[in-house]
LUMBASE-367141 format. One record per residue (C-alpha): x, y, z. Coordinates in steps of 0.2 Angstrom, whole numbers, always signed. Each point is the difference from the previous one (the first is absolute). Layout:
REM residues N
<x X, y Y, z Z>
...
***
This chain:
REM residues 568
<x +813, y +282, z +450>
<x +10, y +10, z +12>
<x -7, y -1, z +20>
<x -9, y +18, z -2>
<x -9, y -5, z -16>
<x -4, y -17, z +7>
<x -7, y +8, z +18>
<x -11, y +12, z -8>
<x -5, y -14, z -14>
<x -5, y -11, z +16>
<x -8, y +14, z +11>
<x -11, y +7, z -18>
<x -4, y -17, z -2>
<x -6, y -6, z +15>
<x -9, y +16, z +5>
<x -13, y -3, z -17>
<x +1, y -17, z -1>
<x +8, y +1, z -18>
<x +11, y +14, z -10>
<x +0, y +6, z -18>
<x +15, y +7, z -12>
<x +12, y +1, z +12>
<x +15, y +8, z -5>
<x +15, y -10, z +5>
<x +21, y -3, z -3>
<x +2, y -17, z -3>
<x +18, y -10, z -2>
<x +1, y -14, z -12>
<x +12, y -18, z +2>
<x +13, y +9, z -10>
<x -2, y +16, z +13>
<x -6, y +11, z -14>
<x -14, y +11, z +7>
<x -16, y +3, z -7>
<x -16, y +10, z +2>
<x -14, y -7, z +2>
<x -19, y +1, z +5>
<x -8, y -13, z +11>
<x -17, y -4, z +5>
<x -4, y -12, z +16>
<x -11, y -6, z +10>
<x -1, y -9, z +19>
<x -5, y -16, z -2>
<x -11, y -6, z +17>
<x -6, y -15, z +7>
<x -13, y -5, z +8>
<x +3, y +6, z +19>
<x +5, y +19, z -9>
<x +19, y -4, z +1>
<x +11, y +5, z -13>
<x +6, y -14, z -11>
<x +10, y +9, z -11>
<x -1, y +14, z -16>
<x -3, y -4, z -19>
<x +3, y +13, z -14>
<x +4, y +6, z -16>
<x +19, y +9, z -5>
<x +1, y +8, z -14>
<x +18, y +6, z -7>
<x -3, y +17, z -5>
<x +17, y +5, z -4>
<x +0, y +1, z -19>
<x -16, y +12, z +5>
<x +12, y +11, z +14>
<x +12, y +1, z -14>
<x -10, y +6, z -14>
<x -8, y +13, z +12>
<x +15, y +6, z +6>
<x +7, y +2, z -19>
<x -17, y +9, z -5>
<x +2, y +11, z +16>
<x +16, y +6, z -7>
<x -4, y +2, z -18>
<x -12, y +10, z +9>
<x +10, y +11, z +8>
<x +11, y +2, z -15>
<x -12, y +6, z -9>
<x -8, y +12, z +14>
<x +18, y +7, z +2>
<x +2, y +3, z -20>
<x -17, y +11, z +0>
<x +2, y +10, z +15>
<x +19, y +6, z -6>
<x -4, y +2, z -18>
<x -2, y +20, z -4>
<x -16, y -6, z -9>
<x -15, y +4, z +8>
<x -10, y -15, z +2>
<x -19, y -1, z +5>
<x -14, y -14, z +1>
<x -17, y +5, z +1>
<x -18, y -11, z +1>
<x -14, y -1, z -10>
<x -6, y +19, z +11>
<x +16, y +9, z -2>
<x +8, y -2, z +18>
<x +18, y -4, z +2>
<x +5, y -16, z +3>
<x +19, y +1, z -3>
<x +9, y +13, z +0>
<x +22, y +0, z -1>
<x +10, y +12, z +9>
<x +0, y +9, z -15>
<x -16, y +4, z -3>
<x -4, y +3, z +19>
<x +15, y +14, z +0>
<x -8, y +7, z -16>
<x -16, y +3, z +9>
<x +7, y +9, z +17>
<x -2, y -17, z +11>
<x +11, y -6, z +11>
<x -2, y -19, z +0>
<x -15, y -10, z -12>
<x -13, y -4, z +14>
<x -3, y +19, z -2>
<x -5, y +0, z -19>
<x -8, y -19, z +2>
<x -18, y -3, z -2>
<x -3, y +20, z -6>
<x -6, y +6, z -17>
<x +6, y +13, z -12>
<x -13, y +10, z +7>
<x +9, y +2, z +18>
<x +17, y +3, z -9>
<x -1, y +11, z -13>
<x -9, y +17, z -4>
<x -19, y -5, z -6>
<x +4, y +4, z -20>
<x +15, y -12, z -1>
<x -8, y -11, z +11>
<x -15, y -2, z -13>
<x +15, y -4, z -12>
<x +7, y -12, z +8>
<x -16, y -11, z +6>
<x -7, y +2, z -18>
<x +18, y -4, z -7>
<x +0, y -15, z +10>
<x -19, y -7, z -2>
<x +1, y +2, z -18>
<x +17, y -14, z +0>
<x -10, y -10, z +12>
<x -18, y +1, z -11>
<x +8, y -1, z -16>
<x +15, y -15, z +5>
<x +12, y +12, z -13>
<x +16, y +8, z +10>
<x +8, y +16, z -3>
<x +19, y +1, z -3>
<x +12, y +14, z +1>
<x -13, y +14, z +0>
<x +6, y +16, z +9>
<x -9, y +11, z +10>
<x +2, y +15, z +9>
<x -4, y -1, z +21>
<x +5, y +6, z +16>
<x +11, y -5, z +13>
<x -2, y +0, z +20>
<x +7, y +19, z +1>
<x -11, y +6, z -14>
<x +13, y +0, z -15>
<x -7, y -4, z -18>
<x +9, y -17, z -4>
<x +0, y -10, z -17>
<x -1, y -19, z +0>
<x +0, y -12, z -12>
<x -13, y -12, z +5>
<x -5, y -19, z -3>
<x -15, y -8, z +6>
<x -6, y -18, z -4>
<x -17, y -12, z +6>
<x +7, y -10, z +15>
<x -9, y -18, z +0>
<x -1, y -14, z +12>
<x +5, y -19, z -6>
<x -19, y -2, z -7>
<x +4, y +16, z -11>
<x -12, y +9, z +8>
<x +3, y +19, z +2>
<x +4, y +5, z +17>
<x +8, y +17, z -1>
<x +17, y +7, z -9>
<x +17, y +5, z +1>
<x +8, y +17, z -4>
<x +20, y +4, z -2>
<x +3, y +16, z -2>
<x +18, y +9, z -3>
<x +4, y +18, z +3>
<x +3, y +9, z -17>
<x +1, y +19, z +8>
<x +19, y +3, z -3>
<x -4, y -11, z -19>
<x -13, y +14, z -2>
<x +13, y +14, z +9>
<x +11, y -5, z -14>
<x -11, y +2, z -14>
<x -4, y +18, z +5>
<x +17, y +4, z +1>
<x +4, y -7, z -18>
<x -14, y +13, z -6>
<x +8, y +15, z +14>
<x +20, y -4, z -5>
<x -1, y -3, z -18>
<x +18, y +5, z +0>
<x +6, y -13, z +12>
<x -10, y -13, z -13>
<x +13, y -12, z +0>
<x +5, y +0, z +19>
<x -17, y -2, z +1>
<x -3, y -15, z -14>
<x +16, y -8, z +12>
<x -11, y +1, z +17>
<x -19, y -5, z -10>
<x +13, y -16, z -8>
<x +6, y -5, z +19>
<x -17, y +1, z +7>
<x -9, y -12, z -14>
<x +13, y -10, z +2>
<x -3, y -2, z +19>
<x -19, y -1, z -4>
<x +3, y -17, z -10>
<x +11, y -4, z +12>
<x -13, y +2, z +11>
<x -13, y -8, z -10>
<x +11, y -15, z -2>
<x -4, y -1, z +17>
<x -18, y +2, z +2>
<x +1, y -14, z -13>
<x +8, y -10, z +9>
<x -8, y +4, z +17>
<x -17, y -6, z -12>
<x +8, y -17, z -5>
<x +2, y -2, z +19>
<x -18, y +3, z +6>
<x -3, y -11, z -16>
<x +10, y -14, z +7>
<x -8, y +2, z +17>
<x -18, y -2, z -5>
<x -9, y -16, z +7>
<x -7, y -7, z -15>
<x +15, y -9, z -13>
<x +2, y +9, z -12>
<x +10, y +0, z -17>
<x +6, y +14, z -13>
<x +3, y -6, z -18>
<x +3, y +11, z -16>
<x -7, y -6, z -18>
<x +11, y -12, z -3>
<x -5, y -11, z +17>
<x +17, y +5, z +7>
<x +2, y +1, z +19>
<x +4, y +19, z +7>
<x -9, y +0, z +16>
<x -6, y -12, z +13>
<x -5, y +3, z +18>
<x +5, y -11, z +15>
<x -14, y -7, z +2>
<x +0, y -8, z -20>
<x +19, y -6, z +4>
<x -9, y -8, z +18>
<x -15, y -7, z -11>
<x +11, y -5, z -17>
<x +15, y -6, z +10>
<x +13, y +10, z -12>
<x +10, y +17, z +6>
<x -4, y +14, z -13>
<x +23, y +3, z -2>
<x -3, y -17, z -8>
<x -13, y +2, z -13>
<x +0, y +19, z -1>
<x +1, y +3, z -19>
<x -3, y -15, z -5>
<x -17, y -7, z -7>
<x -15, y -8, z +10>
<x +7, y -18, z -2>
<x +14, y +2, z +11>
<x -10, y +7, z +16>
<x -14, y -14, z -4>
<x +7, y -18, z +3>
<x -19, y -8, z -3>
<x -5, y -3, z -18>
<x -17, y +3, z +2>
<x -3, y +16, z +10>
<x +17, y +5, z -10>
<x -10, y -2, z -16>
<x -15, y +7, z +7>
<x +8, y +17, z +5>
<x +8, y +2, z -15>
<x -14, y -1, z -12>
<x -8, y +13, z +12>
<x +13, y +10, z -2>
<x -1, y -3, z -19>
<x -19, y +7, z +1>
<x +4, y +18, z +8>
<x -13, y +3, z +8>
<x -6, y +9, z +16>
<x -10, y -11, z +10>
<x +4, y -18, z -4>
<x -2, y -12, z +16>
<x +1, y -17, z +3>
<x +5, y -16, z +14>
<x +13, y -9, z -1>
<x +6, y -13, z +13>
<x +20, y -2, z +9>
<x +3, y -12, z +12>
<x -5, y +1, z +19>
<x +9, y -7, z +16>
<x -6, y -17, z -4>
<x -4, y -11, z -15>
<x -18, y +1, z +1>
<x -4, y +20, z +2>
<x +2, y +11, z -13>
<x +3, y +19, z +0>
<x -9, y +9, z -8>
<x +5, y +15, z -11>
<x -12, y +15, z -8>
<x +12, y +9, z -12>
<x -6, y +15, z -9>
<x +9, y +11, z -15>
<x +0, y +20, z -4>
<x +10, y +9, z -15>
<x +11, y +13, z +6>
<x -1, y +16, z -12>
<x +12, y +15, z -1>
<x -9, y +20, z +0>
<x -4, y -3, z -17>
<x -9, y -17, z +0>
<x +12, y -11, z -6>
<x +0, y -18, z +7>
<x +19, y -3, z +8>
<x -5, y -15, z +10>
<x -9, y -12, z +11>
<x -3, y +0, z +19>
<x -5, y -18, z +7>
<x -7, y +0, z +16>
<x -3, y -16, z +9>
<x -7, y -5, z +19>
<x -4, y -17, z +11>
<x -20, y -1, z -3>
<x +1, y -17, z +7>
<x -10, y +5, z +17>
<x -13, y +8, z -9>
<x -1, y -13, z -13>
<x -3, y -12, z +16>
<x -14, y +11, z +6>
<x -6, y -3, z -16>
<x -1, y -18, z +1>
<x -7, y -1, z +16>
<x -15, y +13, z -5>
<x -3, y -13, z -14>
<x +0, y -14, z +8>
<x -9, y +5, z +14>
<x -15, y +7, z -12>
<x -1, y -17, z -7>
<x +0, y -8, z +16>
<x -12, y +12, z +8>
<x -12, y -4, z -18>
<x +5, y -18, z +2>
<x -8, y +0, z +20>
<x -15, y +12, z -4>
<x -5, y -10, z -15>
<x -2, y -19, z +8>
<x -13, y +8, z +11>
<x -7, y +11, z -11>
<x -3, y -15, z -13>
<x -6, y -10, z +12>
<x -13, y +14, z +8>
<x -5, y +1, z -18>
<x -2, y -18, z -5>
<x -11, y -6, z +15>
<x -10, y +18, z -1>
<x -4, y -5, z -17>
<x -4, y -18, z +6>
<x -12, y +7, z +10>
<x -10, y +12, z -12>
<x -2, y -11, z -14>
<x -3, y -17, z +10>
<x -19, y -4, z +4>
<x +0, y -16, z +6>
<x +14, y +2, z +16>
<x -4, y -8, z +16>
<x +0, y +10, z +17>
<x +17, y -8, z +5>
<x +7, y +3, z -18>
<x -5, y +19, z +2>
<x +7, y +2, z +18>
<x +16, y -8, z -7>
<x +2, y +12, z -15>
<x -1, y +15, z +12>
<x +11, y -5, z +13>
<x +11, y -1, z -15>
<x -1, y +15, z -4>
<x +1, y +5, z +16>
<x +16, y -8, z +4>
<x +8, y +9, z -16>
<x -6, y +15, z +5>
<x +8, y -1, z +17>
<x +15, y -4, z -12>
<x -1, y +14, z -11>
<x -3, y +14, z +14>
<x +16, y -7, z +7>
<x +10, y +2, z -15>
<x -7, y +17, z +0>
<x +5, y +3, z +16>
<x +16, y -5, z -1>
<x +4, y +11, z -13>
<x -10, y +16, z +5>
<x +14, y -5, z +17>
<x +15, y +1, z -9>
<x -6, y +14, z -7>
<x -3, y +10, z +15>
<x +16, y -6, z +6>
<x +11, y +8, z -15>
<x -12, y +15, z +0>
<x +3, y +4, z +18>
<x -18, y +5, z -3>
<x -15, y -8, z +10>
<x +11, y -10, z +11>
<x -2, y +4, z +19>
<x +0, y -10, z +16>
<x -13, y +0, z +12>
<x +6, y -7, z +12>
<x -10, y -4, z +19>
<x +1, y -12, z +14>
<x +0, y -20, z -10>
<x +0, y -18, z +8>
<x +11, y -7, z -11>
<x -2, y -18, z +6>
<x -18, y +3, z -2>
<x +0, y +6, z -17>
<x +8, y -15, z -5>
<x -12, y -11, z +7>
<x -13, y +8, z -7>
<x +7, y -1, z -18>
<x +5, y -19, z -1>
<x -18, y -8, z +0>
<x -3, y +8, z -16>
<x +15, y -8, z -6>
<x -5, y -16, z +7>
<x -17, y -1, z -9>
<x +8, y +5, z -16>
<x +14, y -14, z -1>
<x -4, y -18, z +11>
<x +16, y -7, z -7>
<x +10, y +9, z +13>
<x +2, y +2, z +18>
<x +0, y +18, z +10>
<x +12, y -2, z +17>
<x +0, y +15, z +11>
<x +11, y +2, z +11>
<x -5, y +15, z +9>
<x +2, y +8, z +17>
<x -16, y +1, z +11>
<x +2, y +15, z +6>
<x -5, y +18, z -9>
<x +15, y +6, z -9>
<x -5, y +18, z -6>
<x +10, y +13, z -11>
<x -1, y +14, z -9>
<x -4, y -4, z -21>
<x -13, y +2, z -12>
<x -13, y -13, z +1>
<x -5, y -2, z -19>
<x +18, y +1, z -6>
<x +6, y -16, z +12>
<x -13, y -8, z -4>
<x +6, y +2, z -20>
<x +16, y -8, z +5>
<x -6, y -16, z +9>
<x -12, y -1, z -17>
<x +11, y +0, z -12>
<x +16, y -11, z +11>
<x -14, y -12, z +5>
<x -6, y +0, z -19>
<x +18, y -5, z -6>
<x -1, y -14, z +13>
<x -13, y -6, z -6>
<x +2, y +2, z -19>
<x +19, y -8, z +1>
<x -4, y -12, z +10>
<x -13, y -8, z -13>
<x +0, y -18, z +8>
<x -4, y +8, z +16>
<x +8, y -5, z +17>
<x +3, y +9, z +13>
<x +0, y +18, z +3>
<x +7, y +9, z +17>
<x -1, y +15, z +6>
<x +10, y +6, z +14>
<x +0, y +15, z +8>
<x +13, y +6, z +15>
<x +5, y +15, z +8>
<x +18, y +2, z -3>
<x +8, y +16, z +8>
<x -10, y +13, z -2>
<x -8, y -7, z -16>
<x -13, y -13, z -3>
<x +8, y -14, z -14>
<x -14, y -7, z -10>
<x +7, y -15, z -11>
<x -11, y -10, z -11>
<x +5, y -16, z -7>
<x -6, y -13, z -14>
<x +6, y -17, z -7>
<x -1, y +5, z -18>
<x +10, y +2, z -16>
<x +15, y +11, z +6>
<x +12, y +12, z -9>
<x +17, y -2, z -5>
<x +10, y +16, z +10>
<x +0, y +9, z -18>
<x -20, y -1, z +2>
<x +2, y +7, z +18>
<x +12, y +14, z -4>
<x -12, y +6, z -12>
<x -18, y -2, z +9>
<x -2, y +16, z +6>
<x +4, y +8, z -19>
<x -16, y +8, z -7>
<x -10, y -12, z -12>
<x +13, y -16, z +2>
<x -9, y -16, z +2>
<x +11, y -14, z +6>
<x -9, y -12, z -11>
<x -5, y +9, z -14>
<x +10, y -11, z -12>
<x -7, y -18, z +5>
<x -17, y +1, z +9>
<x -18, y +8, z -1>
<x -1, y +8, z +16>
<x -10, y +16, z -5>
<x +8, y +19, z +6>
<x +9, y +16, z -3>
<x +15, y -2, z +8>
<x -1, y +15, z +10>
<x -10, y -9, z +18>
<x +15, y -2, z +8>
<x +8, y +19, z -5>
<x -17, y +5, z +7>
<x +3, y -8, z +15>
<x +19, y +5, z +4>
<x -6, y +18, z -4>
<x -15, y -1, z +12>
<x +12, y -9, z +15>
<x +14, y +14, z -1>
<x -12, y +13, z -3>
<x -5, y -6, z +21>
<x +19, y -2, z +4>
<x +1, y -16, z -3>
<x +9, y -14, z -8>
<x +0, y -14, z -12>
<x +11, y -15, z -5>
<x -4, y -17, z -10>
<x +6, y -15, z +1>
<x -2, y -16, z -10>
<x +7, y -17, z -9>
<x -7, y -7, z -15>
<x -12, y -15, z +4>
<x +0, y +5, z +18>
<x -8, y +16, z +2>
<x +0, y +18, z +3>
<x +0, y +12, z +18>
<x -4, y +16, z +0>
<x +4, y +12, z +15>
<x -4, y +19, z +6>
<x +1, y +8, z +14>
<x -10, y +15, z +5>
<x +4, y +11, z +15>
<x -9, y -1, z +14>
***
């Protein structure tokens, strides 16, 4: 890190107390220089006196590189379809311009795009080819069918009757969904010019024969082009993708297929299916796809991640390319990394279960003592009161489940979450809330240590008192052969720390990284402790939400702190 990067590094650092994707140069042993992102903190003692930093560095220059290579691709492409005599146009789903090339925006009398962006047809054209063009373009967006090389008569800026020969086609996001379409459109006026003077000069017919030959000739030239401006956007969509005709051979794949396959399309172009495919199976499985020709086929198939254990996950999907006349001439396979969603699904699933897991204990046992209760005559007093507070204590249990999930809830929503915040005795909250505690578990011992004096700030009463319930619950529950409990709270700076400390079970630092993660329980696998998994994502919600702080610490066997701060 050079000495300007490394002053403003120290002076971000030291002026929040921590620092988050910082961008920086770093040299290597062998003097190689590397980007990099870093993430740090100040590590503090005691007395407030920096100790020293701790952080994270990331090397991100694969990620610089591939940015930068997409940035030009970009550019190469932007430069190809601004100087192409083409004129080129995107619009959305309501008919206002989203692109248009140089072309296109000369064509209508504009001087640079950002006056024909965002407009309709409507604020362009006369009202009667307007209508045209909108319903022109609705109809390819409703219907999903393009139209190719259809002319049309039009006007330019200065008035003048114009022929084109147009092509509009259903533009679609990586989902496939619909989101607006392209037109290219090529001036055919002199093409049409020509024609009238074949019918006007039939004495000059062969002269004429000469020109109308040069100029098709220059229109397949010219459509050799478009064609391969196509195969380009093609190549430059996000999701893989791979063109094969009906005998599985190889004539198109994208970048992103090559990226995903690990194979350059020069080297399998031509070639069947089992040359770009190194994996039996999902080689096997694509070709008898392939083999059915049929629109719509879908299915997963794994490839290997950055490590042993994690799978990518891969959705591929099949459509048959047919000419004008309906004749199948091939196969498109499309293909793209579902492995994130297919985690979210996971995580929906298992947290359902466990959610039904945790309702159902109570549930059950609110049922069984109920019942207990209506069919049993012959129930002492005492028997009766114990039954009820049973059920009472379950109850308590289930509204807190409840709770907990009607919070997270909120929390994703947005909705029904608010702070109302007023003047709070943070010391004296927590001393009001720890003889409860103390009544429900006799095993351990509460240790305040607590300043005397008022300390008041700004927060939201029924909130803190939410976090102290569910940090002190933990304590207690993970601790199960009791012990000591302390709670400390200290003004530091101009924040008050609260740290609250058990002697119980622990976590291993994996546990720890992950405690904060909605619906992870650090012992889910090997104890009976009851809960969602989402107490402590509560928590760190409700703590930041008052621009605060948290941070965990533990050792396996020997316990577990918590710490937040809240500012004064």
């Amino acid at each position: 890190m050079d000495p300007d990067e490394r002053l403003r590094f120290k002076q971000q650092v030291e002026k929040a107390g921590f620092i988050k994707n910082f961008d920086v140069k770093l040299r290597k042993r062998d003097g190689t220089e590397i980007d990099c992102v870093l993430t740090s903190s100040i590590q503090k003692v005691e007395d407030g006196s920096i100790l020293g930093y701790q952080g994270f560095i990331w090397d991100i220059t694969e990620r610089k590189r591939a940015e930068k290579e997409l940035e030009e691709e970009r550019n190469v492409l932007r430069t190809v379809i601004n100087n192409v005599p083409d004129y080129i146009y995107v619009k959305d789903n309501e008919g206002r311009y989203v692109m248009s090339n140089n072309a296109h925006v000369s064509f209508l009398g504009a001087v640079k795009p950002e006056e024909v962006i965002g407009k309709t047809a409507f604020e362009l054209f006369p009202q009667d080819l307007a209508e045209k063009y909108h319903a022109d373009d609705q109809e390819v967006i409703r219907s999903r069918k393009p139209i190719i090389n259809r002319e049309e008569l039009s006007t330019d800026e200065t008035g003048k009757k114009v022929w084109n020969i147009m092509s509009k086609v259903p533009l679609r996001d990586s989902s496939g969904k619909i989101i607006g379409m392209v037109g290219i459109a090529r001036d055919l006026t002199k093409r049409k010019e020509a024609e009238e003077k074949i019918k006007n000069y039939s004495k000059n017919l062969e002269s004429m024969v000469e020109e109308r030959t040069r100029e098709l000739n220059r229109a397949l030239f010219d459509t050799e082009q478009a064609r391969d401006r196509i195969d380009g956007i093609l190549k430059s969509v996000g999701d893989s993708l791979i063109v094969t005709d009906l005998y599985n051979r190889v004539i198109l794949m994208n970048r992103s297929a090559e990226d995903l396959l690990g194979i350059r399309l020069s080297e399998v172009i031509d070639r069947p299916i089992d040359f770009a495919i190194e994996d039996k199976t999902l080689r096997d499985r694509i070709k008898t796809t392939l083999d059915k020709k049929k629109s719509g086929y879908q299915f997963d198939f794994e490839l290997p991640g950055e490590d042993s254990e994690h799978h990518r996950i891969i959705r591929a999907g099949t459509s048959v390319i047919e000419d004008r006349t309906g004749k199948q001439t091939g196969i498109i396979t499309t293909m793209h990394d579902v492995t994130y969603e297919r985690e979210i699904d996971r995580m929906k699933t298992e947290f359902i279960s466990t959610a039904a897991h945790e309702l159902r204990t109570p549930l059950t046992s609110i049922q069984g003592f109920s019942e207990l209760l209506k069919i049993r005559d012959d129930m002492t007093e005492d028997e009766r009161k114990e039954c009820l507070s049973y059920i009472n204590a379950q109850s308590v249990n289930l509204a807190a489940i409840i709770n907990d999930l009607l919070d997270i809830s909120r929390i994703e929503s947005g909705k029904g979450f608010s702070l109302d915040k007023a003047p709070c005795n943070i010391a004296e909250l927590i001393r009001e809330m720890v003889p409860s505690f103390q009544v429900q578990s006799k095993k351990h011992q509460f240790d305040l240590i607590l300043s005397e004096e008022p300390i008041e700030m700004m927060a939201d009463i029924d909130k803190m008192r939410q976090v102290f319930e569910n940090i002190l619950s933990n304590a207690v529950k993970y601790s199960p052969e009791g012990g000591e409990i302390r709670i400390t709270g200290e003004i530091v700076e101009d924040r008050y720390q609260v740290s609250i400390e058990d002697k119980g079970i622990g976590m291993i630092p994996d546990q720890v990284e992950r405690i904060f993660d909605k619906f992870y329980r650090a012992d889910y696998s090997n104890t009976a402790i009851p809960g969602t998994g989402l107490g402590m994502n509560i928590v760190k919600y409700l703590v930041e939400a008052h621009g605060g702080e948290m941070r965990v610490e533990s050792e396996v066997g020997k316990g577990t702190t918590v710490r937040f701060t809240i500012p004064l």
